[in-house]
N, C-alpha and C positions, 0 to 999 in steps of 0.2 A: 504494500500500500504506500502510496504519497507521503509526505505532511500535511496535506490538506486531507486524504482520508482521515489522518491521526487526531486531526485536531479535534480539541475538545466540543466543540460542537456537535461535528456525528459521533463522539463516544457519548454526548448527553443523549444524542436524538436516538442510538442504536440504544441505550439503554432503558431509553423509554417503550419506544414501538415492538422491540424485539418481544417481552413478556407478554406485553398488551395483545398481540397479536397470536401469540401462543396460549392465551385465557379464550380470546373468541375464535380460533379457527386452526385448523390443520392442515400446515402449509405442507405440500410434496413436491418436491423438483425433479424430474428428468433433465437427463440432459445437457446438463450445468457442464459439461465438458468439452459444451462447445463454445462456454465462455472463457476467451482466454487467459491467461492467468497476470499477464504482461498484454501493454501495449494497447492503443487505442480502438476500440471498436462501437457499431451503434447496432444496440437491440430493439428492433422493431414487435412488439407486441400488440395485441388487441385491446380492443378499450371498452368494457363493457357497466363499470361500473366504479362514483370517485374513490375508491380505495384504492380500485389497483395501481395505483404508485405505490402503494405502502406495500401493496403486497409485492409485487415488484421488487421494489427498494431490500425487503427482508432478505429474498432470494440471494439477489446480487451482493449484502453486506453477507450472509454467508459464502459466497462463493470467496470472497476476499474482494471485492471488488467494492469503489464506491457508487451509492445510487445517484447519477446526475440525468434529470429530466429536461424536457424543454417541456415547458409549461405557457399555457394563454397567458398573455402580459397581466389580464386583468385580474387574475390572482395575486398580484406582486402591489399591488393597490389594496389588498385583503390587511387591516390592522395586523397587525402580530403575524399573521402570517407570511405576510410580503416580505417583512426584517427578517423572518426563519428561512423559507425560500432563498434570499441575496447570501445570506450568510452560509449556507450551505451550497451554496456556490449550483442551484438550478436560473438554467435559460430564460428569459420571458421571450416568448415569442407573438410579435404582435400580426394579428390575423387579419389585418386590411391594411391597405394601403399599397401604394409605389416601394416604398424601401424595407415591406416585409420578410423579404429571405436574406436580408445582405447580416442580421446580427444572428439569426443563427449559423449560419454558413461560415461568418469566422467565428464564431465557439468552434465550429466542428475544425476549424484549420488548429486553431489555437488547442484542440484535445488531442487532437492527432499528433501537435510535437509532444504536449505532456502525456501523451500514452493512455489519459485516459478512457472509460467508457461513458455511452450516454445513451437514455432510453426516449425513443421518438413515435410516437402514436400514429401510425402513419395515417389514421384515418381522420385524425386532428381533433377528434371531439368523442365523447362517448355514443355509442352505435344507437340509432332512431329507429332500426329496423326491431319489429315487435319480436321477431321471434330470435331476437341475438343474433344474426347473421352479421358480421361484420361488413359495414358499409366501402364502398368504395376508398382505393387510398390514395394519399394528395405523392405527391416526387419527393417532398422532400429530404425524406431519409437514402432515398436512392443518390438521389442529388448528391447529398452532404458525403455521401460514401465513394462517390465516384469522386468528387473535388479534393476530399481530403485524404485516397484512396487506403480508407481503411477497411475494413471485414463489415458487412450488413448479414445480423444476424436474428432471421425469423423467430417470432415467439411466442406461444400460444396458452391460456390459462384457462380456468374453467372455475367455476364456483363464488368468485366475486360476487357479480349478479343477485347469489342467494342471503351473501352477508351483507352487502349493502346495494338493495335492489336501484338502479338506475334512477338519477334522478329525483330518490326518496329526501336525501340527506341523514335518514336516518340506518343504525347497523341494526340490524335482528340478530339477536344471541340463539334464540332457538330454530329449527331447521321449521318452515310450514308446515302444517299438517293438514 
């Protein structure tokens, strides 16, 4: 890991999510071997519900790796959260306008010389389709991956949805019945 993984920030924020997230749910990973251990790369996953960064993020601090998102700018405007966001060193990425891909694009130059990794929603928003079907996806992760020619790495989850159903804001502790 970095000094920016080390730093006391994500050992506060890993020390926080890590338990919380093992009280309401049973995280399983496949596959984490195709996250490199070294070196910069971007994990394209599905989006199906707002946790999955967290659960995301869990995977990847297990794997040794740290979680860096690109996130809608307008979360970074969120009290207290915007200052956690900056400080843990996630993206904003603003979703209109003319000079919308030019600040992620160099994060992705700028992760590629620090080795980092970074997770990119490719379909930019949580999925509208009723039956979870992932919605169409926007270039950008392809993009950032070809410019900054690092590894684009497909990645798929399941079960978010049910802990915190889309859109709700709210987590269910118990399973429906």
């Amino acid at each position: 890991m970095t000094t920016t993984e080390k730093s006391a920030g994500w050992r506060v924020t890993a020390g926080i999510a890590l338990p919380l997230m093992a009280l309401i749910s049973r995280i399983t990973v496949r596959g984490m071997d195709n996250i490199p251990q070294k070196g910069a790369f971007i994990l394209a996953p599905c989006h199906f519900s707002a946790i999955d960064p967290v659960v995301m993020g869990v995977a990847l601090w297990k794997a040794g790796r740290t979680p860096r998102f690109m996130a809608k700018e307008s979360l970074f405007r969120v009290p207290i959260l915007g200052s956690v966001l900056r400080g843990l060193g996630q993206i904003p990425v603003d979703r209109v306008g003319q000079q919308r891909a030019l600040g992620p694009m160099k994060a992705a130059r700028s992760l590629a010389k620090s080795g980092g990794g970074i997770v990119v929603y490719p379909e930019g928003s949580l999925t509208r389709d009723p039956d979870l079907w992932p919605m169409r996806g926007k270039t950008g992760a392809v993009r950032m991956a070809l410019d900054a020619d690092i590894p684009l790495i497909p990645a798929a989850h399941w079960g978010t949805q049910i802990l915190m159903p889309r859109y709700s804001g709210k987590i269910r502790f118990f399973p429906p019945t």
